[in-house]
N, C-alpha and C positions, 0 to 999 in steps of 0.2 A: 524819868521813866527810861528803862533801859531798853533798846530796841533790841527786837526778837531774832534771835540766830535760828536762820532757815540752812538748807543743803543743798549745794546743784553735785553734778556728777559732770565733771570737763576731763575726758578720758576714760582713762582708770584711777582717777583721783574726785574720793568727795571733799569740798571743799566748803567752807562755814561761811554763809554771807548774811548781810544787813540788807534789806531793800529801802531805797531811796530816792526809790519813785519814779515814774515814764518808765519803768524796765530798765534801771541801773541797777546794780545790785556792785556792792564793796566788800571786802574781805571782813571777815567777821575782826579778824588781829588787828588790824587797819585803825579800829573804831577805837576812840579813848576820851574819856566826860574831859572836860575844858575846867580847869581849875580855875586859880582868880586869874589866871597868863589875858595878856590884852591880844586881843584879836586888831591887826593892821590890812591896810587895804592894798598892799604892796609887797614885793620881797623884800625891795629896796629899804621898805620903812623896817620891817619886821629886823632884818641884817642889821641897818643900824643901830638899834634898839638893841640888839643881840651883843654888838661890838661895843656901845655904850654901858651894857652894862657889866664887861671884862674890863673895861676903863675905870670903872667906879672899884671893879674891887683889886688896880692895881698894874693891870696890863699894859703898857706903852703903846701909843696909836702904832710905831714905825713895825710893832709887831705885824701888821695887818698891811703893808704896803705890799704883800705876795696875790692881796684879794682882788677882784676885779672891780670891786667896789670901794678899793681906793680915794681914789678923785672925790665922788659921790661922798664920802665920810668925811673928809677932810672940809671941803666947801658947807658941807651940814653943817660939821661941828663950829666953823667959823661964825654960822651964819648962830645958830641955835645956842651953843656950849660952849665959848668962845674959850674959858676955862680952860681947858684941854688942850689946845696947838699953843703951842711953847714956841 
């Protein structure tokens, strides 16, 4: 079911939103259905997962040594993908 696009008025701007309960309201554009994509409990997991799968289709890990999440990927992949550190 697709949630109902209401309107507030902040300024001189009306603006499309979704209500999401206790009096939050989100930007109606914001909003988008969840495909089969896996929902993670982390950025951390989500990132590696992201970086994992630019390695499957090809991308060299040392591409990613510019990320903060370096360190983090590399001990993953050890630990999990061993496959991948050369």
């Amino acid at each position: 079911m697709k949630p109902e696009t209401k309107f507030i008025i902040d300024g001189n701007s009306v603006i499309s939103v979704v209500e999401v309960g206790d009096g939050y309201l989100v930007p109606a554009d914001v909003i988008f259905k969840k495909k089969d994509n896996q929902l993670y409990n982390s950025r951390e997991d989500a990132r590696f997962y992201c970086m994992l799968e630019q390695l499957e289709k090809g991308k060299d890990i040392t591409n990613f040594k510019s990320s903060k999440y370096y360190k983090y990927y590399v001990e993953r992949l050890k630990k999990d993908f061993p496959e991948y550190i050369l």
